[in-house]
ZAROFI-793367 format. One record per residue (C-alpha): y, x, z. Coordinates in steps of 0.2 Angstrom, whole numbers, plus 2048, in hexadecimal, padded with zeros to 3 digits. Each point is the difference from the previous one (the first is absolute). Last residue first. Example, Ala and Ser with C-alpha at 12.3 -4.5 7.8 and 13.67 -1.06 7.14 Angstrom:
2
7FB844824
7EF7FA803
***
This chain:
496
77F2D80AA
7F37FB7F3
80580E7F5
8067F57F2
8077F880E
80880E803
8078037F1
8077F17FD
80B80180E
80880F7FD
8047FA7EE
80B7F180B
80980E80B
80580A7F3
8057F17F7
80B7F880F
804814804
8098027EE
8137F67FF
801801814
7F8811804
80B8087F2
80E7F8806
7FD808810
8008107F9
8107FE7F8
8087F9811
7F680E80A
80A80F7FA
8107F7808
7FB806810
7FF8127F8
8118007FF
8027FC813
7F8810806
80980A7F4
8117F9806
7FA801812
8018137FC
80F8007F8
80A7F980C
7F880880D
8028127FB
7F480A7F5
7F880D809
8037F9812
7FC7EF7FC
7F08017F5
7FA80F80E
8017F180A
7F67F37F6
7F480B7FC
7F37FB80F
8057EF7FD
7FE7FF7F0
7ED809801
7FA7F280E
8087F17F5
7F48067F4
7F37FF80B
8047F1807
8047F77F0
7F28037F8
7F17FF80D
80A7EF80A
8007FA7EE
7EC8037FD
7FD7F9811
80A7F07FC
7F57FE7F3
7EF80480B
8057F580C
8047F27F3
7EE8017F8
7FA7EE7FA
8137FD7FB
8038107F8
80F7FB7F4
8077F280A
7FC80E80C
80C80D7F8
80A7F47FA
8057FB810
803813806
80A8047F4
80C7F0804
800805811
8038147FE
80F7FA7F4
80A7F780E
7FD80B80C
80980E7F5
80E7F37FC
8027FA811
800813809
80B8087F0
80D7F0804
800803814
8028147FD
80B7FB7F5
80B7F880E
7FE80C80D
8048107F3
8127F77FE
8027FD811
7FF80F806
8128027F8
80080B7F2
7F8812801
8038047EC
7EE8087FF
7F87F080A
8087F27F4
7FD80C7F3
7ED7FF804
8007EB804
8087FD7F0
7F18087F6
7F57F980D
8077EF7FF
8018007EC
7EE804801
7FC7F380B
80A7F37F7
7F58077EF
7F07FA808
8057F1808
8057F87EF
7F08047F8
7F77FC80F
8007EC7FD
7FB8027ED
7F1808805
7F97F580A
7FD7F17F4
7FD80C7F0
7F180780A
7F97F0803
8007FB7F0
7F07F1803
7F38027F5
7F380980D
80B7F680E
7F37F6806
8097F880E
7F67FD810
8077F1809
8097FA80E
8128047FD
7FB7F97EC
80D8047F2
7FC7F57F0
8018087EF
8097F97F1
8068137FC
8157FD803
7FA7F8811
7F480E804
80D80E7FB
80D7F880E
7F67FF80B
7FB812801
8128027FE
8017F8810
7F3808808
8088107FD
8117F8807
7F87FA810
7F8812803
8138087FD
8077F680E
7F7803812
7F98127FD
80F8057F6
80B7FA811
7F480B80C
80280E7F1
813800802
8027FC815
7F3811802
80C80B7F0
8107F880B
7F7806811
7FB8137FD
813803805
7FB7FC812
7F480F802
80D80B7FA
80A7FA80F
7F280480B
7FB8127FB
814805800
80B7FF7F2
80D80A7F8
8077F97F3
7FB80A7F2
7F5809806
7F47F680A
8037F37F3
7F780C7F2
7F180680D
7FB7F0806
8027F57EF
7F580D7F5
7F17FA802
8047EE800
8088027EE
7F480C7F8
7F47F1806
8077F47F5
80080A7F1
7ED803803
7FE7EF803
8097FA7F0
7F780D7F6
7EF7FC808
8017ED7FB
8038077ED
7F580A802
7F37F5805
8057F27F5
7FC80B7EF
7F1807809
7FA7ED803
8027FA7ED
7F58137FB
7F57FC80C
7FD811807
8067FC811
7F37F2802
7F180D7FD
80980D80A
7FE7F280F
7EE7FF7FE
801813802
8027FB812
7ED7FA803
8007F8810
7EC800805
7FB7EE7FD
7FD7F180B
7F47F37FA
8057F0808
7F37F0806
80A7F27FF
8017F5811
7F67EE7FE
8097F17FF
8087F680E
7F77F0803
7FF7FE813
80F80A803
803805814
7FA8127FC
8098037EF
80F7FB808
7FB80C80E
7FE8107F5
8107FA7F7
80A802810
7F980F805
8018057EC
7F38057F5
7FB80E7F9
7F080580A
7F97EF7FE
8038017EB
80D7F87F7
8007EC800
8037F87F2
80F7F37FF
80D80C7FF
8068007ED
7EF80C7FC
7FB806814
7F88127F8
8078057EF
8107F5805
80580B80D
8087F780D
7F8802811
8077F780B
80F80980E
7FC7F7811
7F880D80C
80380F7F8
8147FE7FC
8007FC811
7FC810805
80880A7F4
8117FB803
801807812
7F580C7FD
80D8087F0
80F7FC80B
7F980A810
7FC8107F4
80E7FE7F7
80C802811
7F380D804
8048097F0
811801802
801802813
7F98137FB
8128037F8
8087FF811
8077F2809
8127FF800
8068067EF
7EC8027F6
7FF7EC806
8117FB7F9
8008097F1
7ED7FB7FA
8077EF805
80C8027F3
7F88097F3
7F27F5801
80A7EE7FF
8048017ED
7ED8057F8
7F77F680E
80C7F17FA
7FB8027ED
7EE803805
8007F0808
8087F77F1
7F48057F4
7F57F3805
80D7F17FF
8058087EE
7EE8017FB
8027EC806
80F7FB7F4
7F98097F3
7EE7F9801
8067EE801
7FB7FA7ED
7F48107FE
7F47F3810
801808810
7F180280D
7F580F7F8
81080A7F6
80A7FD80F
7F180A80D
7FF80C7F3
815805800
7FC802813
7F180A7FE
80980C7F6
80F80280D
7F4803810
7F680E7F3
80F80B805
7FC7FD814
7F280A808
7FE80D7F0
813803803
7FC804815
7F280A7F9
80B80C7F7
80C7FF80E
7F280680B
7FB80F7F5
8128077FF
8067FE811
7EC807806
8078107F6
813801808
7F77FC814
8087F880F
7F47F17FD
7FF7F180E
80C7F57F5
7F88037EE
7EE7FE808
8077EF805
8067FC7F0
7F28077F5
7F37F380A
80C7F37FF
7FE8017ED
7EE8057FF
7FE7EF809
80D7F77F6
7F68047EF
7EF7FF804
8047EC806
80B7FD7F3
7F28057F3
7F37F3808
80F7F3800
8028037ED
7EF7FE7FB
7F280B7FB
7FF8027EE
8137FD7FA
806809813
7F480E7FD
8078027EE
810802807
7FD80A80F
7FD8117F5
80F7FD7F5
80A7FA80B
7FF810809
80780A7F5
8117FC7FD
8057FE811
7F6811801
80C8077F8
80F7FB807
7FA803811
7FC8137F7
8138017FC
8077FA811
7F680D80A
80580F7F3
8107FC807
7FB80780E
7FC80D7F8
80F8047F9
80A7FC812
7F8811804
7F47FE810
802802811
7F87F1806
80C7FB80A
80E8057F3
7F77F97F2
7FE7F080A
8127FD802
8058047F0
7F77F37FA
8017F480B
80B7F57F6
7F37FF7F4
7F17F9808
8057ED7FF
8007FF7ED
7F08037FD
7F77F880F
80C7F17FB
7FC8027F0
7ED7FF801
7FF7F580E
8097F07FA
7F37FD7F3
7F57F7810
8107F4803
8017FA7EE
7ED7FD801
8017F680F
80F7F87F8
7F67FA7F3
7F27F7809
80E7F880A
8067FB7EE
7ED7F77FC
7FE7F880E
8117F8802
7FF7F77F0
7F18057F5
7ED808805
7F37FB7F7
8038097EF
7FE7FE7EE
7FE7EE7FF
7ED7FD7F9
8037F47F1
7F87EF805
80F7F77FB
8018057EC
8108077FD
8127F67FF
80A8007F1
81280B800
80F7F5809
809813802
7F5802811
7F07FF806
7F67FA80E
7F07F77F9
7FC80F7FB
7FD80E7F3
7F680B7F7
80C8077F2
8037F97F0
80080A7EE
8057F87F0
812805803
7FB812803
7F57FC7F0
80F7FC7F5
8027ED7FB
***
């Protein structure tokens, strides 16, 4: 019998595949099940709603703004570039504040600089405060999308984790499909400032009950939820809980450390987590191109105004809503599947020690497929564009590029924390650094891409270098459990 047979994870008296039951005084790996714990989940799917939405919302005003601020539409599109940036960047910064002092203590610093930047974004007439507060208005909310993917890795179980990273992920999706119109609407008939104040109102308006009822999650402080954090971290309604118990246990005292973001170079330089990384950033990269270049290509070619463009956003919305919803359930299917073939039960309520388990081999196999449909779609979606078919045509790729593209940021995302359990902030920090940045240069070239070399070819190179991730990925499937495993050994060689 090989040793990945040999090996059983930490399970519970719920598992699956008729495998042996664990010892009954195992500690279940979190408190909060059933209603508790998908509320929990949707609060963090609502937070990562910000960041695209503010993102995406912006850019019909565009030309609006430069002409009322008088300024070149280049440097306005400087605005979008440096939001990009720093959706990269902060994560890095927050993440390890998040790991050391708790997600809701992060939450808090992030949506007050975020309503902050909104306001002073709809009072200023200025090109130079523009720039500084959008940078600030990114800081506010790109950490929103990390915290979410942490907040699954403390309450889910790896047997449920696709399904609920695809619940998280699906608040970003909608954010990343609605903007563009409302952004639309509000710059038609209100003004750009109405933009930020309509954020503004929806940010306070979500923030203040996420700060009275959101627990603190993070498993370094509260452990599955039964440990009280600190006073200051609590609750309302945990504060009083903890009030009218007679026995309740005493609050952990925390240590919070400085953010160190060169943490987040550490994980990047993981030679298993470069390989995924890129890979991840291709995909987004790719994707981006795409919505970059939407406006500007339908404008021309079929002759659309600010809202109508707006409306064309909604098959790539409706495709990665519907990745979201499906593709989680077929990762944790696979996981499934793997566990049964191994001998290993699969616990919803249990940790699962996965330092034998090929993880990797599990979710890679689902992208494989998604990968080189999205480069398919791309390629098609280029000609598509250069022959002017039907609008249809570019509406329903757009729907295809937005499922597949979704799809894969997902599953990368789970095995980034299946990979990083004990740090999934600063994981998902490392992808957001990546892909953002990456995604930052493809769209800035995207244009020149089109007018130098046509839009068939263009998307043809952007699609090509989809299919770059499938011998990549293999390589991450067939090595990374091993990798992985050596990695291990080191540190507790190290007594890490």
């Amino acid at each position: 019998m090989t040793d990945e047979k040999q090996a059983q994870s930490e399970i519970s008296p719920e598992v699956e595949d008729g495998s042996r039951s664990p010892p009954h005084e195992e500690e279940v790996y979190s408190i909060y099940h059933g209603r508790s714990k998908i509320l929990i989940v949707v609060a963090a799917s609502v937070a990562s709603l910000f960041s695209p939405l503010s993102a995406n919302i912006y850019l019909p005003a565009l030309d609006t703004i430069a002409d009322q601020l008088h300024v070149s539409n280049t440097l306005i599109n400087l605005t979008v570039t440096t939001y990009m940036l720093f959706q990269g960047l902060a994560p890095a910064i927050f993440a390890g504040f998040a790991d050391s002092a708790g997600r809701r203590p992060a939450y808090i610093v992030c949506f007050i600089a975020y309503i902050a930047a909104n306001i002073g974004l709809a009072t200023q007439r200025h090109y130079a405060a523009l720039m500084v507060l959008r940078c600030l208005q990114s800081t506010g909310s790109s950490s929103t999308i990390a915290l979410a993917n942490a907040i699954v890795a403390d309450v889910v179980t790896t047997a449920e984790r696709g399904v609920y990273i695809g619940y998280a992920s699906a608040g970003g999706v909608v954010g990343l499909s609605v903007g563009p119109i409302i952004g639309g609407l509000l710059t038609q008939f209100l003004g750009w400032p109405s933009i930020f104040w309509f954020l503004t109102i929806l940010a306070g308006a979500f923030f203040i009950p996420l700060l009275l009822f959101l627990p603190e999650t993070a498993r370094k402080i509260v452990g599955n939820g039964s440990q009280p954090p600190p006073l200051w971290n609590m609750s309302p309604l945990q504060l009083m809980q903890q009030r009218r118990s007679s026995n309740a246990a005493p609050p952990v005292k925390t240590r919070i450390h400085f953010p160190n973001p060169l943490k987040t170079l550490v994980i990047i330089c993981d030679k298993e987590v470069f390989l995924i990384l890129l890979c991840n950033s291709l995909v987004y990269s790719s994707y981006s191109a795409v919505m970059t270049s939407v406006t500007s290509q339908l404008k021309h070619l079929y002759k659309f105004n600010d809202v109508q463009i707006g409306l064309c956003f909604i098959p790539a919305g409706a495709g990665s809503l519907l990745a979201a919803y499906t593709q989680g359930r077929i990762a944790d299917w696979n996981y499934r599947r793997h566990a049964r073939h191994l001998g290993v039960a699969v616990s919803k309520t249990h940790r699962q020690d996965l330092s034998e388990f090929p993880i990797e081999q599990a979710r890679c196999e689902v992208i494989y497929p998604l990968v080189v449909v999205l480069g398919l779609g791309l390629i098609a979606y280029g000609w598509v564009l250069h022959y002017g078919t039907n609008l249809a045509g570019p509406l329903v790729l757009l729907l295809l590029v937005g499922y597949t593209a979704s799809a894969t940021f997902n599953i990368m995302s789970v095995l980034m924390v299946d990979i990083y359990t004990d740090s999934p902030a600063m994981a998902t920090a490392a992808m957001n650094l990546t892909r953002c940045w990456l995604g930052a240069g493809a769209s800035a070239v995207i244009l020149p891409m089109i007018e130098g070399m046509g839009r068939g070819w263009a998307f043809t190179l952007i699609g090509l270098l989809c299919f770059v991730c499938v011998p990549l990925l293999m390589v991450v499937s067939r090595l990374g459990h091993g990798w992985r495993r050596e990695k291990g050994i080191r540190e507790r060689n190290r007594g890490v």
